[in-house]
C-alpha positions in Angstrom: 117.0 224.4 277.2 119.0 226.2 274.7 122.5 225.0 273.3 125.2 227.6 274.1 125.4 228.5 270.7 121.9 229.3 270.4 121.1 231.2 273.6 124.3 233.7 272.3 122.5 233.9 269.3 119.5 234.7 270.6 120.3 237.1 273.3 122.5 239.2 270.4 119.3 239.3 268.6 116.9 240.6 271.5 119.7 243.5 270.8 118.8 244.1 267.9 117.1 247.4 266.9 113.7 247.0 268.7 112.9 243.2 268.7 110.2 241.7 271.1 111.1 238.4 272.4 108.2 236.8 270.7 109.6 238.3 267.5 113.1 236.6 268.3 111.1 233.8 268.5 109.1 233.4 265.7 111.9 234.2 263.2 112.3 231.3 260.9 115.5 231.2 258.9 113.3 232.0 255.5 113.2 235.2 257.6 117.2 235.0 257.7 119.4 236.7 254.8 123.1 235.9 256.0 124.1 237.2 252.3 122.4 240.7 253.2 123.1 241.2 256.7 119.0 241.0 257.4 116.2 239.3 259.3 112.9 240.2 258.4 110.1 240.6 260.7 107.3 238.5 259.8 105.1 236.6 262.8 105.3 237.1 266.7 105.5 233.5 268.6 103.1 233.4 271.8 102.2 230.9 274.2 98.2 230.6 274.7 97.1 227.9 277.4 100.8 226.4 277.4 100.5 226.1 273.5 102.6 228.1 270.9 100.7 230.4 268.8 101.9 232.7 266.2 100.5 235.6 264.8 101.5 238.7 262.5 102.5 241.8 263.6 100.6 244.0 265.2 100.7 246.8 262.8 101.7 247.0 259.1 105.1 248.7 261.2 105.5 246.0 262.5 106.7 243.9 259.1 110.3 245.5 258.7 113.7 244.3 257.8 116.5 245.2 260.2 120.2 244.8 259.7 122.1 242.1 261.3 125.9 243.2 262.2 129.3 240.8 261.3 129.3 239.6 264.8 125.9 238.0 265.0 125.7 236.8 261.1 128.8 234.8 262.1 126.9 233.4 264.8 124.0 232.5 262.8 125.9 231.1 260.1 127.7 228.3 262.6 124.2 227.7 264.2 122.6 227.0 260.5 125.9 224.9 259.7 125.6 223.0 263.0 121.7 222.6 262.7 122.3 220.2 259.2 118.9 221.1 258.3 116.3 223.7 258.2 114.5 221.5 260.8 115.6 222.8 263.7 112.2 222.1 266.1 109.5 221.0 266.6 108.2 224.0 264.1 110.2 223.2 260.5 112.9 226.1 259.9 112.4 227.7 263.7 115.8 229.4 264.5 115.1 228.6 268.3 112.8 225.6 268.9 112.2 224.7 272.4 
């Protein structure tokens, strides 16, 4: 189960422009730019027979950087502050391990 702090942040990103919840969870916080206001879209995060797979996006679309707003850059900032390292899972640098 996920912290307070990161189930907030994670819902406000499923609000985000069109994100899939297997995009929300396959962003990685070299996908992150709190400086710019931006995630970037790089790999989908699955399950396949219980086990987490992740892919690229379906279509060259599919790559894209979207704009993060104050509210939910705040949010990631404390959650990269409170994680002390980029290892936040299971998966090295997963913004929302299980």
């Amino acid at each position: 189960m996920l912290s307070p702090a990161r189930a907030s942040a994670r819902e406000a990103l499923l609000t985000v422009g069109t994100l899939r919840p297997e995009e929300v969870c396959g962003l990685r916080w070299r996908d992150v730019d709190l400086a710019a206001s931006t995630i970037t879209i790089r790999t989908a995060r699955t399950l396949v027979d219980g086990k987490p797979v992740e892919k690229a996006p379906k279509t060259v679309a599919g790559e894209r950087v979207l704009p993060l707003d104050c509210t939910l850059v705040a949010r990631l900032r404390g959650q990269r502050q409170n994680s002390g390292d980029l290892r936040l899972g299971m998966f090295c640098g997963e913004l929302f391990p299980r």
